[in-house]
LOKEDO-354556 format. One line per field, with one value per residue (C-alpha): residue in three letters; x, y, z. Coordinates in steps of 0.5 Angstrom, whole numbers, plus 500, padded with zeros to 3 digits. Layout:
N
gumi: (ALA/...) $
x: (X/...) $
y: (Y/...) $
z: (Z/...) $
END
This chain:
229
gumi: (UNK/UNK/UNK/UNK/UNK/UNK/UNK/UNK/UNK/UNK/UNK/UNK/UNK/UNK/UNK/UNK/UNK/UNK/UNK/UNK/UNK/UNK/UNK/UNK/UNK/UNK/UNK/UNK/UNK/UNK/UNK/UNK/UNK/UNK/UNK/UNK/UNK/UNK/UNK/UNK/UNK/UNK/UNK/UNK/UNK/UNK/UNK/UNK/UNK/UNK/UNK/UNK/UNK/UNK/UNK/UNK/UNK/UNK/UNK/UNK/UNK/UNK/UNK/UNK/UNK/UNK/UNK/UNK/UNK/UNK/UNK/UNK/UNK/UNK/UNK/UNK/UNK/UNK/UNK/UNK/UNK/UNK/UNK/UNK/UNK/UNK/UNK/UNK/UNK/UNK/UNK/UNK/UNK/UNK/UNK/UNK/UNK/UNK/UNK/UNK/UNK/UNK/UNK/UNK/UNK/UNK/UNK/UNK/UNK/UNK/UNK/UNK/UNK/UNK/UNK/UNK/UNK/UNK/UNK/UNK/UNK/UNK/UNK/UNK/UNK/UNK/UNK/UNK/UNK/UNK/UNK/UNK/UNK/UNK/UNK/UNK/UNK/UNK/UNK/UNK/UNK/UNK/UNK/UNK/UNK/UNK/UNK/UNK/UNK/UNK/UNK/UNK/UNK/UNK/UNK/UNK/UNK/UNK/UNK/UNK/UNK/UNK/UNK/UNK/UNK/UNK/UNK/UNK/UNK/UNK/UNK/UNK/UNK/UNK/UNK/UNK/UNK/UNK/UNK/UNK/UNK/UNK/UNK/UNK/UNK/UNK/UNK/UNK/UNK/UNK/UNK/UNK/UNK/UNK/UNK/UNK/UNK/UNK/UNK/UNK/UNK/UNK/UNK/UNK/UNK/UNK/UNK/UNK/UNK/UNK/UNK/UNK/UNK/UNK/UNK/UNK/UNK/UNK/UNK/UNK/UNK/UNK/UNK/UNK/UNK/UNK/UNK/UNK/UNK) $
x: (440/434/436/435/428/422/415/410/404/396/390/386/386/392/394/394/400/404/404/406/411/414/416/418/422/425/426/431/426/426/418/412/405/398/391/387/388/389/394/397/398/401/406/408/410/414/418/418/416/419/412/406/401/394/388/383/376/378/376/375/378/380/386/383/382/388/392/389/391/399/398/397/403/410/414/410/410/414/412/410/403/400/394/390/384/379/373/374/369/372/370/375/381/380/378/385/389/385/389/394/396/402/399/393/395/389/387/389/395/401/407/412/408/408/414/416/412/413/422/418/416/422/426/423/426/425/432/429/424/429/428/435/435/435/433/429/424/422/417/411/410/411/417/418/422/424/428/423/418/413/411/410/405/406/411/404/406/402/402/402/402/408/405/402/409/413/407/408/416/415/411/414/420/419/414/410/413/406/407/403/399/405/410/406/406/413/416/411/409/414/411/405/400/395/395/391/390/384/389/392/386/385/392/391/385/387/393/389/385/391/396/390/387/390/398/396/393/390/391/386/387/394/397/398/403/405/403/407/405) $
y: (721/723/729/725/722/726/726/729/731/732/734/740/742/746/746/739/739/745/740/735/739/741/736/731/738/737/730/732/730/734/735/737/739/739/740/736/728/732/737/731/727/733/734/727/727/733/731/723/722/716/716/719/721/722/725/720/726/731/736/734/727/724/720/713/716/719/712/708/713/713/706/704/709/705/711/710/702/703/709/708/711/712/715/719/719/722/716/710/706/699/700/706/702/696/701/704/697/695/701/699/702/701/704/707/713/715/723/727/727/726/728/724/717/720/720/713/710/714/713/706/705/708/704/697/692/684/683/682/677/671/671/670/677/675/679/674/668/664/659/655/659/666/671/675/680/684/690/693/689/686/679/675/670/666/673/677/683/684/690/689/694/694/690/685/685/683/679/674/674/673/668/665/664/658/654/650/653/656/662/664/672/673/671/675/681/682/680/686/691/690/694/698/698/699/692/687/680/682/687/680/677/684/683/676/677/682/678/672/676/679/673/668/664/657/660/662/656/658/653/654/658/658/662/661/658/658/652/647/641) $
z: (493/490/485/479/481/478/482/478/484/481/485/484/491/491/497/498/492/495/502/498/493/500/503/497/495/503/501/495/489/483/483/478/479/475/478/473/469/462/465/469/463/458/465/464/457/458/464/464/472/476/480/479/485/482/486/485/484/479/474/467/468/474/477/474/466/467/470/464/459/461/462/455/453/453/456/462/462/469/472/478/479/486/488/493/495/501/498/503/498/496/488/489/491/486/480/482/481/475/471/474/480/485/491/494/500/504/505/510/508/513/511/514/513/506/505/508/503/497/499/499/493/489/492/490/486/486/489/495/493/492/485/480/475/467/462/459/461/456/458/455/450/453/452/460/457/463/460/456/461/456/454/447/446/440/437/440/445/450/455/462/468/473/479/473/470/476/479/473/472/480/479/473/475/479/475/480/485/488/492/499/498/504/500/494/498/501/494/490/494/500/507/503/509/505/500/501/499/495/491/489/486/483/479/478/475/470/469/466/463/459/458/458/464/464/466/473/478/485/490/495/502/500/493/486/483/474/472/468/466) $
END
């Protein structure tokens, strides 16, 4: 079931990327290797991964350049991007999730948690979420366009990250209704162990910061809900 997803696995530590390439190989994924964010970027313009696993700590540009640069590049928009890192330092994580990353997996690898989670996130999708499915949202002054997974402000486009895109169509989708960070969590990022409410607040911020601060309302203790008036 997985021979037509592509996995491209970047890490300069070259037996880190052969345990890994084994056991996606074993799992039936197509897979790619790189050892440095510049060779990692060239890879994936030539294959077109479905999910990118990235070193955070690497030579000539580490896993976070590599990231917002594929972020910024349409025919990534809806990659999955994964990172892995040794470091356990706070700053690392919500660096990753500024530049849009899906998931942050923790160093020593161990191969079949590994798997779940990448078998995980590929099979994520918002059917799960209690959200009804529309090609477009047209609310306020806002164009959710889930086909090309941009959003229009006015006839402006602007270029979200996965997670942001699917956080505002979440939360798009039942204005007023407001959203409790379980009800978040399960919707967007599923069983992922290693997101927290603070993940949240990460993409939220980022997501006001985009799109503009006044769609998006806190409740306090609770949620966030899409403000209509």
């Amino acid at each position: 079931m997985n021979a037509n997803q592509k996995i491209l696995v970047v890490d300069d530590e070259r037996d880190i990327v052969e345990l890994i390439s084994y056991s996606l190989t074993k799992e039936g994924y197509q897979v790619y290797q790189a050892y440095n964010g510049k060779e990692g970027i060239e890879v994936a313009k030539q294959v077109n991964p479905d999910l990118i696993i990235l070193d955070v700590m690497m030579p000539e540009m580490d896993g976070i350049e590599a990231c917002r640069i594929m972020r910024a590049m349409p025919e990534f928009k809806q990659t999955f991007m994964v990172f892995l890192t040794a470091r356990s330092e706070e700053y690392s994580e919500i660096a990753g999730f500024n530049v849009g990353a899906d998931d942050y997996i923790a160093k020593p690898i161990k191969p079949r948690a590994l798997m779940s989670r990448i078998n995980a996130i590929l099979r994520r999708n918002n059917t799960e979420s209690g959200v009804d499915q529309v090609d477009k949202l047209e609310i306020l002054d806002l164009v959710i366009d889930r086909d090309s997974f941009l959003v229009y402000r006015d006839e402006e486009k602007i270029v979200l990250a996965k997670k942001e895109f699917e956080l505002l169509y979440l939360l798009a989708s039942k204005p007023n209704k407001v959203f409790t960070r379980e009800q978040i969590l399960k919707a967007i990022w599923e069983d992922s162990v290693v997101v927290t409410n603070r993940t949240i607040d990460v993409h939220i911020r980022k997501l006001r910061e985009k799109i503009g601060d006044h769609y998006v309302s806190t409740v306090k203790g609770v949620g966030y809900k899409f403000e209509v008036a």
